[in-house]
C-alpha positions in Angstrom: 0.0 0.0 0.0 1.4 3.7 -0.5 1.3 5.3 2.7 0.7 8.6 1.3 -2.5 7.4 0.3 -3.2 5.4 3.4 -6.7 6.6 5.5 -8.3 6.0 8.8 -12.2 5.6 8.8 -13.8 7.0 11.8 -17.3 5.8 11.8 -19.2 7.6 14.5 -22.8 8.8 14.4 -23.0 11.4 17.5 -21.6 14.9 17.5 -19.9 13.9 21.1 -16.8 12.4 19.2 -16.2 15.2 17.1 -13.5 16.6 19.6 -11.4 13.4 18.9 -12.0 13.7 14.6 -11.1 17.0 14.9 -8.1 16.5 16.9 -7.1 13.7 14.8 -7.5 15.8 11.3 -5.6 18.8 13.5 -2.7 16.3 13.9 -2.6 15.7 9.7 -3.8 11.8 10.1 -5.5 11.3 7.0 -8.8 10.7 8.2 -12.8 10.7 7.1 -15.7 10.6 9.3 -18.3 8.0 8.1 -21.8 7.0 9.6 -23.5 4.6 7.3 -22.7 0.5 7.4 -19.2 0.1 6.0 -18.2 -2.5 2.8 -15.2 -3.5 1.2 -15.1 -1.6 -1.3 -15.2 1.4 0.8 -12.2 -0.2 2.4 -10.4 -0.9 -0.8 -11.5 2.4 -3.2 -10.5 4.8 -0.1 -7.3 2.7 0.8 -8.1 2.4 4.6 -5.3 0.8 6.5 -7.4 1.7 10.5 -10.6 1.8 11.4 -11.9 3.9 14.7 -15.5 3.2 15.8 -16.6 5.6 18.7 -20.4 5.8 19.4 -21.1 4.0 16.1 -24.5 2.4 15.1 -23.7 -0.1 13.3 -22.4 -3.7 13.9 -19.1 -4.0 11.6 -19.4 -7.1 10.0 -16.7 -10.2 10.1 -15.6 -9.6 6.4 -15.0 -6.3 7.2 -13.1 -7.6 10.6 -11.5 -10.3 8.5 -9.8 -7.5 5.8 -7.8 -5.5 8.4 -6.5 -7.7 11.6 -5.8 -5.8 14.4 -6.4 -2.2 13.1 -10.3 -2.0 13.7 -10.4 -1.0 17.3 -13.8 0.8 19.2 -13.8 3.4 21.8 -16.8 2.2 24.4 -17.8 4.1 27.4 -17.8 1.3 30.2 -15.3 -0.6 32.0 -15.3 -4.0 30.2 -16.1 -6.6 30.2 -19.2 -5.3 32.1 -22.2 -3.6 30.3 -21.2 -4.5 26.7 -23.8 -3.4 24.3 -25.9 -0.2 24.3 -26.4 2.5 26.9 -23.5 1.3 28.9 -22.5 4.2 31.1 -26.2 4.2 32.7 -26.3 0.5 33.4 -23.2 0.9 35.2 -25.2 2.8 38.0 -28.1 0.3 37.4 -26.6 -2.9 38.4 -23.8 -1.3 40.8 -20.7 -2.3 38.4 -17.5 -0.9 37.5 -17.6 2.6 35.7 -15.4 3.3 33.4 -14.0 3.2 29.9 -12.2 0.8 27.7 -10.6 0.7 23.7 -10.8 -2.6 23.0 -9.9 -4.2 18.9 -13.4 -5.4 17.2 -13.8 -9.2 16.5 -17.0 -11.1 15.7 -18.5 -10.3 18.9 -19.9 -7.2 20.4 -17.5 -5.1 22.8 -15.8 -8.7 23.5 -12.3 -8.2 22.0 -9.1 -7.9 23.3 -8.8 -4.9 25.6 -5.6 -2.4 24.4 -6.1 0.5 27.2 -8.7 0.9 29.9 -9.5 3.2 32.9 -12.2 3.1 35.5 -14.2 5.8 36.8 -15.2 7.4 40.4 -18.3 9.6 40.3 -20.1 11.5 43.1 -23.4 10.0 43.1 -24.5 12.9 45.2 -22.9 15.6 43.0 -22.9 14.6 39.2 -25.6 14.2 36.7 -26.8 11.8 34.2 -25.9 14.3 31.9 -22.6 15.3 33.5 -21.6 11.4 33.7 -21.7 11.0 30.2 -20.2 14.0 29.3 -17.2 13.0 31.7 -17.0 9.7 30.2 -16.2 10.9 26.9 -13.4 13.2 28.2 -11.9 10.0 29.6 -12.4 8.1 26.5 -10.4 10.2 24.4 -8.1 11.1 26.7 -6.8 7.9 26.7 -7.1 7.4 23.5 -4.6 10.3 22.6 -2.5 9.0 25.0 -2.3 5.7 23.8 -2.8 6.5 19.8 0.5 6.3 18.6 1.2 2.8 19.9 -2.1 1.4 19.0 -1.9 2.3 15.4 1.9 1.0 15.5 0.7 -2.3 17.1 2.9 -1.8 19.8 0.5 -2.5 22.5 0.0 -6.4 24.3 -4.0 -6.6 24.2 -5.2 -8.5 27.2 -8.3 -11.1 26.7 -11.7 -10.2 28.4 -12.7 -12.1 31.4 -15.6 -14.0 30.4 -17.6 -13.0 33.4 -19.6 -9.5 32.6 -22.6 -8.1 31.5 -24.6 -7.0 28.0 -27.2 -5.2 27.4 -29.5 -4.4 24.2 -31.2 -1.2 23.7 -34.7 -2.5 24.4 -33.8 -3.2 27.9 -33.4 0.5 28.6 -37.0 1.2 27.7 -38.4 -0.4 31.4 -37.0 2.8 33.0 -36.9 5.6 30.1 -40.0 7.1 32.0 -37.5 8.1 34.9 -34.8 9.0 33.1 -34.0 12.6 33.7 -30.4 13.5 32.8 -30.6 16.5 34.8 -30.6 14.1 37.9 -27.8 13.4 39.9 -27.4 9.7 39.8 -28.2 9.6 43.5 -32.1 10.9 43.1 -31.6 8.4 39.8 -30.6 5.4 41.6 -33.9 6.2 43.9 -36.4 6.5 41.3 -34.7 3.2 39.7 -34.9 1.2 43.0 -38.9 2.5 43.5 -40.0 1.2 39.9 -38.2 -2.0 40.5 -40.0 -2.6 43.6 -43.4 -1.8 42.3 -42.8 -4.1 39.4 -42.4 -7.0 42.2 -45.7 -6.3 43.4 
């Protein structure tokens, strides 16, 4: 492949990640934001040779895995292997497990592959927001992604396996509670409303 040609796809579909695009395009990485579902000949016609996915919709599939080893990697707010899937940073408060935030490479899975850089998360349940929560996980994200971009892309990083204990979670199973979800709440007043509905439910 010529390397002057060579491109990173950053497939992303929420303005939250722009920060890290823009920093990227800032720091002359050839780069292009993407949001639709991926193919090969997107691979092959815009020579990508890395592939970032950081709040992306869509499931990458295992051809696409299959054309670039090791140089697909995803950027996923939670401390994995707990609360793979979707809305991970809330379920973190749900079900009382570790917060934090984890680049791990893509396989055939979802959020299972091997883990390249991770960093857990203390909040103030008393102090900080839903909103405020998320907002912070995302500065921690891509804070450790810049600090560890360089080696990633240079494959000079040991990626560790996931335990096989942990959690998942689709987005359907969100919708029980989305009529207490105020992300103006601290996650205190949160975890109240969540432990009331629960114990109506048992009634």
């Amino acid at each position: 492949m010529d390397n002057r040609r060579a491109t990173i796809l950053f497939l992303s579909n929420s303005a939250i990640t722009k920060p890290l695009f823009d920093r990227l395009q800032s720091d002359n990485e050839n780069i292009i934001h993407f949001e639709s579902e991926i193919t090969r000949d997107l691979i092959k016609n815009n020579h990508i040779y890395f592939i970032i996915s950081y709040n992306y919709k869509t499931i990458i599939q295992p051809a696409i895995v299959n054309l670039l080893p090791r140089k697909i990697i995803n950027l996923h707010i939670s401390y994995l292997p707990y609360n793979r899937g979707a809305n991970p940073n809330i379920w973190s408060f749900i079900e009382n497990t570790p917060c934090g935030v984890t680049i791990h490479e893509i396989d055939d899975g979802i959020d299972t592959g091997d883990i390249l850089a991770q960093e857990k998360i203390d909040y103030d349940y008393e102090k900080e927001t839903l909103e405020t929560a998320y907002r912070k996980s995302h500065e921690k994200i891509q804070k450790l992604f810049y600090k560890n971009w360089d080696k990633i892309k240079n494959n000079e990083i040991t990626s560790q396996k996931q335990a096989r204990k942990g959690t998942f979670h689709s987005i359907r199973e969100l919708d029980r509670y989305k009529d207490i979800i105020d992300y103006r709440d601290v996650i205190k007043v949160f975890l109240e409303k969540v432990d009331t509905k629960n114990k109506s439910r048992q009634k």
